[in-house]
N, C-alpha and C positions, 0 to 999 in steps of 0.2 A: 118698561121704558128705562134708556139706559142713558144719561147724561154726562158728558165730561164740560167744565167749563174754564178756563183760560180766564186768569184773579191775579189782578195786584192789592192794592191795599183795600182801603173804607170802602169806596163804591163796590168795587168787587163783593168785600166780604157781605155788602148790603144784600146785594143778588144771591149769592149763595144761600144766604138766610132763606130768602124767597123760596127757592126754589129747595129747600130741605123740607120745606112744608108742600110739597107737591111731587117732589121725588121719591118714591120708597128708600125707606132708611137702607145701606148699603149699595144704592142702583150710582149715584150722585156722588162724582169723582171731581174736584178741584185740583185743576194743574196753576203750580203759584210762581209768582216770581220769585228769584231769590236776586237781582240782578241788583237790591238795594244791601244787599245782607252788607255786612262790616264787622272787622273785631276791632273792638272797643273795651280799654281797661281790662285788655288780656280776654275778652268773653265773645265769643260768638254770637252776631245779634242777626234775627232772622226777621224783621220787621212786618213784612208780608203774610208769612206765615206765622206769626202771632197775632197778628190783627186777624187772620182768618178761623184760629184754632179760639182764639178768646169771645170772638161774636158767635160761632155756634155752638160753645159754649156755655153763653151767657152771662161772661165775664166782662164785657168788652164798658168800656165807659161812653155812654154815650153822648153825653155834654160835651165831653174833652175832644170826645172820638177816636182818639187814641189809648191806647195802654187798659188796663183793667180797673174796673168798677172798683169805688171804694179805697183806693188806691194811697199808702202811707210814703214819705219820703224823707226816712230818718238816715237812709243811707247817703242819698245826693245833701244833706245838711250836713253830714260830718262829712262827706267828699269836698264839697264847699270850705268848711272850716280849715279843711288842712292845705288848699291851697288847690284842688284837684282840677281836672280838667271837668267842667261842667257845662255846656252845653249842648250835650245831648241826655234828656233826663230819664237814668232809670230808675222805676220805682221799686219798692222794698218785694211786692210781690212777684213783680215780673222780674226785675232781680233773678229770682229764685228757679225761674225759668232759663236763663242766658246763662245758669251756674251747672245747670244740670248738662244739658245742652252743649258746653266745654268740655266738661269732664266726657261724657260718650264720645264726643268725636276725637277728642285724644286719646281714646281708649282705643280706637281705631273704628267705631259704627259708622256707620251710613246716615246722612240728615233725614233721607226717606224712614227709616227704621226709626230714629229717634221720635220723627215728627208725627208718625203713627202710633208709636207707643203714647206719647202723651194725649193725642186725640183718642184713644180707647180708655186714658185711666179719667178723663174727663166726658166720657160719654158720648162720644161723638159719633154718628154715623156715618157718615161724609167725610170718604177717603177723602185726605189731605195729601196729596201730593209734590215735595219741589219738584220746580223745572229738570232740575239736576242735582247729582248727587255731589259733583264737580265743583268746583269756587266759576262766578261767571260773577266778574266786578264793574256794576257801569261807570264810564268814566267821562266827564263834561266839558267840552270845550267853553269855555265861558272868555269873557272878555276880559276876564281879570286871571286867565291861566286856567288850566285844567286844574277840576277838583270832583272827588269822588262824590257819589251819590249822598252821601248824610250828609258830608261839608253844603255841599249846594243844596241840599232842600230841606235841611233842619238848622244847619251852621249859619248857611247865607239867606234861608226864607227865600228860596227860588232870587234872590234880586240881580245877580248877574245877567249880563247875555246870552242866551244859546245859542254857540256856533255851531255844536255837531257832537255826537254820541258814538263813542266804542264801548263792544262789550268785552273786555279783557280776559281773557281763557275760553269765551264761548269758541273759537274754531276746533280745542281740542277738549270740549267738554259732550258732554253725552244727555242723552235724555233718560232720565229717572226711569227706573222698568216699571215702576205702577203706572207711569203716564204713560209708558207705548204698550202695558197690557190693556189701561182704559181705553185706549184709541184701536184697538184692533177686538175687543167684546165684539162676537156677534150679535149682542142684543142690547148695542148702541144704534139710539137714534138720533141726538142729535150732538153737535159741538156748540157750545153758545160763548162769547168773548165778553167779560164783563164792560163794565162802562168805565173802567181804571182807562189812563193816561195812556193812550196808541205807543208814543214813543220813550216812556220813561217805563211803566209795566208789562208791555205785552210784547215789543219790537225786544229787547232780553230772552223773553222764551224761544221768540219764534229763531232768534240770532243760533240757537243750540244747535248743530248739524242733527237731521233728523226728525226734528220737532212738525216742522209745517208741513215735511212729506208725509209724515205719518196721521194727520189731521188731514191732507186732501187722498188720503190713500184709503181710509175709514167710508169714503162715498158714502156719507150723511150730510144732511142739512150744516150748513156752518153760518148761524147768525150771529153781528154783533149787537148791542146794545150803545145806543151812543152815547160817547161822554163830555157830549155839548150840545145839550138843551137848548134850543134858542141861541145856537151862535156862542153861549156864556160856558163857562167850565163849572161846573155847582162846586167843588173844591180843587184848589189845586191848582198848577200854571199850565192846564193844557191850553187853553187860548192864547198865552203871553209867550209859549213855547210856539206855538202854529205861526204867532205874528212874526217870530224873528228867524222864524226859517222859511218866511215871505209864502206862507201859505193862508190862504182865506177861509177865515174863521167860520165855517159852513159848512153844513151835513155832508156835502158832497166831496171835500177834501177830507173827509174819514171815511167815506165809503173808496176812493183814489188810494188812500194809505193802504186798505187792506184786500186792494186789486188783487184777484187768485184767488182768493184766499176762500172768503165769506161770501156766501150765494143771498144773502139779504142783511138789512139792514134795520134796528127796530130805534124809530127816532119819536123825537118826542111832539106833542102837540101844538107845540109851539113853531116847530119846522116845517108845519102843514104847507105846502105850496113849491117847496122845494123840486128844484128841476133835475130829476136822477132816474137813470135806467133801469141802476139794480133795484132789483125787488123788494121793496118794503113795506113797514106797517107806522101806524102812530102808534101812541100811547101818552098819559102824564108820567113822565121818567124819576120824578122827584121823589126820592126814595128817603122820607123819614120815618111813618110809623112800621108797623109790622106788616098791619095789611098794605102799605105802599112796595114793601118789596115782595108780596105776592103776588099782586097785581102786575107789578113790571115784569117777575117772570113766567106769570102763563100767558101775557101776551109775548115774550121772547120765545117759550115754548109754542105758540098754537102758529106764530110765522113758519118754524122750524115747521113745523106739522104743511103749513101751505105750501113752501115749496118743496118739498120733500117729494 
């Protein structure tokens, strides 16, 4: 069994977790967003694909939910002290991550090649793949003026309005070759889309010329996982994002978003009753312990298995 799955950040990396313990090591291919990445204080920050590289790892902090376990911040207090721009916080470890990371791609490598090096020198199984190897920068209509993805969901804490989303370089960006060699394995069986944000994680990848034809051209199972339990967003402004783009907060305008696309739909228990054609399964979606995200994904897996 051969699995690629479609990961933006925490939810995302939750599922992947899952499903590392159910996948054979090397079968389980993560294609990730980079559509939030940004450079900051001169360093290239990959946010997605360190929240994914450091949870299967098991690095990742799980109080915070962010950034890595155990986490020192002697750098952001002298950035602080001398006056520095601090609002978006790096720590002294991860730091050390966003250092390396500058240095290769000025060197001229590829974020694919990087972000696989460091998933082998940390032990990871689970190809890590970007979207692209390309810059693909989302950019936010808000009510208070366009602003890039960190300004609006780490600067401003989502509190602006959402008028409307461009992905800036996706028309002339490309798809990463580990993600169109995962998508074309013959011995792929399913596509699964994590429970990350429709339109701030996954509408980025799919924005990449390429991307979504190569996902319906693979003729596998394509389920998603929702990432609105009961109407609610478990993190994040996917609800407060749906509201202001006059969409209804319900399973069914996630299954509407990713029309074509996904042959089913894995919602959670709380949605039980919900009036939809595509094919779907329940499940409890709330993914804090371990065994919560293997649970969520051998039930995302055994749908994939049903309409298959």
């Amino acid at each position: 069994m051969s699995v690629v799955l479609l990961t933006g950040g925490v939810g995302g990396a939750k599922l992947a977790l899952g499903l590392s313990h159910l996948v054979a090591p090397g079968d389980l291919t993560a294609i990730v967003n980079t559509g939030d990445d940004f450079v900051h204080l001169g360093l290239t920050v990959s946010p997605d694909v360190d929240t994914l590289t450091y949870t299967l790892a098991g690095l990742s902090d799980e109080v915070r939910g962010w950034g890595r376990t155990g986490e020192t911040w002697n750098f952001m207090a002298a950035l602080r002290a001398l006056g520095g721009v601090d609002w978006f916080n790096l720590g002294d470890s991860d730091l050390a991550t966003h250092v390396e990371r500058s240095r290769r791609l000025a060197a001229g490598e590829t974020l694919s090649v990087i972000t696989a090096d460091f998933a082998q020198t940390l032990g990871i199984a689970t190809r890590i793949v970007p979207m692209s190897d390309q810059s693909v920068a989302t950019r936010i209509a808000t009510d208070e003026g366009e602003l890039g993805f960190q300004q609006y969901f780490v600067g401003r804490h989502c509190e602006p309005r959402l008028l409307s989303l461009r992905f800036v370089g996706a028309e002339t960006a490309r798809p990463a070759p580990g993600a169109l060699a995962a998508l074309a394995d013959p011995a792929l069986t399913a596509v699964l889309i994590a429970p990350s944000n429709p339109w701030l994680s996954i509408d980025p990848m799919l924005a990449v010329p390429g991307l979504a034809e190569a996902i319906r051209a693979a003729q596998v199972p394509v389920v998603a996982v929702t990432p609105l339990p009961g109407g609610r967003a478990v993190k994040g402004p996917t609800a407060k994002i749906m509201g202001e783009l006059g969409l209804p907060t319900k399973a069914g305008a996630i299954a509407d978003h990713y029309h074509g696309l996904i042959d089913a739909l894995l919602l959670d228990e709380a949605d039980r009753g919900a009036d939809m054609a595509l094919p779907h399964a329940f499940a409890d979606t709330i993914m804090v312990s371990l065994e919560d995200r293997v649970r969520v994904a051998r039930a995302a897996l055994d749908l994939a298995q049903r309409v298959s």
